[in-house]
C-alpha positions as CSV (number, residue, x, y, z in Angstrom):
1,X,4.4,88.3,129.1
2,X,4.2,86.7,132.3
3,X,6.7,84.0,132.8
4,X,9.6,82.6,134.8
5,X,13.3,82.5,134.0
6,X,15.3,79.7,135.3
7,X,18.6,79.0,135.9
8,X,20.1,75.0,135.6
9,X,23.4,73.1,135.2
10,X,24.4,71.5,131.8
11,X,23.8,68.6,130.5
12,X,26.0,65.5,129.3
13,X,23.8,63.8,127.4
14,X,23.6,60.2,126.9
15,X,20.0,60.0,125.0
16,X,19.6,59.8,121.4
17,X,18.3,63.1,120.5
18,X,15.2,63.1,118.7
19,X,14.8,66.7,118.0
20,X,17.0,69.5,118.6
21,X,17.9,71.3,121.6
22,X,16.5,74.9,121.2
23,X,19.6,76.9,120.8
24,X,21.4,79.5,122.9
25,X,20.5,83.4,122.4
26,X,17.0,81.7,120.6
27,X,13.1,82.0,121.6
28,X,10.4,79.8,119.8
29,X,6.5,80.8,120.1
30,X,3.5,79.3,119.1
31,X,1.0,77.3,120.8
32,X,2.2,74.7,123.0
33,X,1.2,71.1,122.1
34,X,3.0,68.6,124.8
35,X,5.8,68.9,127.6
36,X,7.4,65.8,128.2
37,X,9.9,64.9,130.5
38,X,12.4,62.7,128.3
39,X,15.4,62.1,131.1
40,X,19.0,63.4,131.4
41,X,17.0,66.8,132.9
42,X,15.3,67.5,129.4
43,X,11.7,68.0,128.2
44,X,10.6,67.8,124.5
45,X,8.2,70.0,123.9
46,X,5.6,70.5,120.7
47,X,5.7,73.9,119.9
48,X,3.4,75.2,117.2
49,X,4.2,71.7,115.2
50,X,8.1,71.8,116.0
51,X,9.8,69.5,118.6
52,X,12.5,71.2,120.6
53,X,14.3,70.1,123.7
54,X,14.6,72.5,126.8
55,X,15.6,72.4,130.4
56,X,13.3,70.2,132.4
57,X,12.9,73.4,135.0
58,X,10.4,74.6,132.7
59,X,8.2,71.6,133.6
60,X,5.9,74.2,136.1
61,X,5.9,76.7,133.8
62,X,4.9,75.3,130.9
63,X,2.5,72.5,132.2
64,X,-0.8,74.4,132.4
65,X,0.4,76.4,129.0
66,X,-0.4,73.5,127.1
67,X,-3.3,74.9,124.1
68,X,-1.9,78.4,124.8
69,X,-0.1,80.7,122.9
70,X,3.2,80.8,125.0
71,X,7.1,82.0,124.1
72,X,10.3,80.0,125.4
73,X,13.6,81.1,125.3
74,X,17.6,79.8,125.4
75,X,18.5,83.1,127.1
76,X,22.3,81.9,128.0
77,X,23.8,78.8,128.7
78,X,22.3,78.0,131.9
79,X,19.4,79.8,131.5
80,X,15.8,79.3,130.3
81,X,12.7,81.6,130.1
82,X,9.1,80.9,129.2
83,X,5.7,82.6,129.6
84,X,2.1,83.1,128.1
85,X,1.8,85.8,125.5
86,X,-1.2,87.6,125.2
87,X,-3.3,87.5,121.5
């Protein structure tokens, strides 16, 4: 997998959540649909049909992913992961 791991604050949210934020010590995969930036330093992302919200440092990484088959992970509190995966 080649990927980035990044590191950010947390987040006090003041947005009504429309889909869950992917959870801590979880990893989704699938092929990546959309990356949206939806404020309070989140994206929404469309992930093999399932909305989840992650940290908005992923936005580089996950950009030119979109129609891949890609892996993103809630490594620890502050920290995110994602990457393509290979077929």
């Amino acid at each position: 997998m080649s990927g980035s791991v990044v590191t950010a604050g947390t987040n006090n949210l003041s947005l009504p959540l429309t889909a869950p934020i992917l959870a801590v010590g979880r990893s989704r995969w699938g092929i990546l649909e959309s990356v949206k930036p939806v404020g309070e330093g989140l994206l929404l992302i469309k992930l093999a049909g399932e909305e989840r919200l992650v940290d908005e440092e992923l936005l580089d990484s996950l950009q030119p992913l979109i129609g891949k088959l890609v892996s993103v992970m809630h490594l620890e509190d502050c920290k995110w992961g994602a990457g393509a995966l290979r077929a």
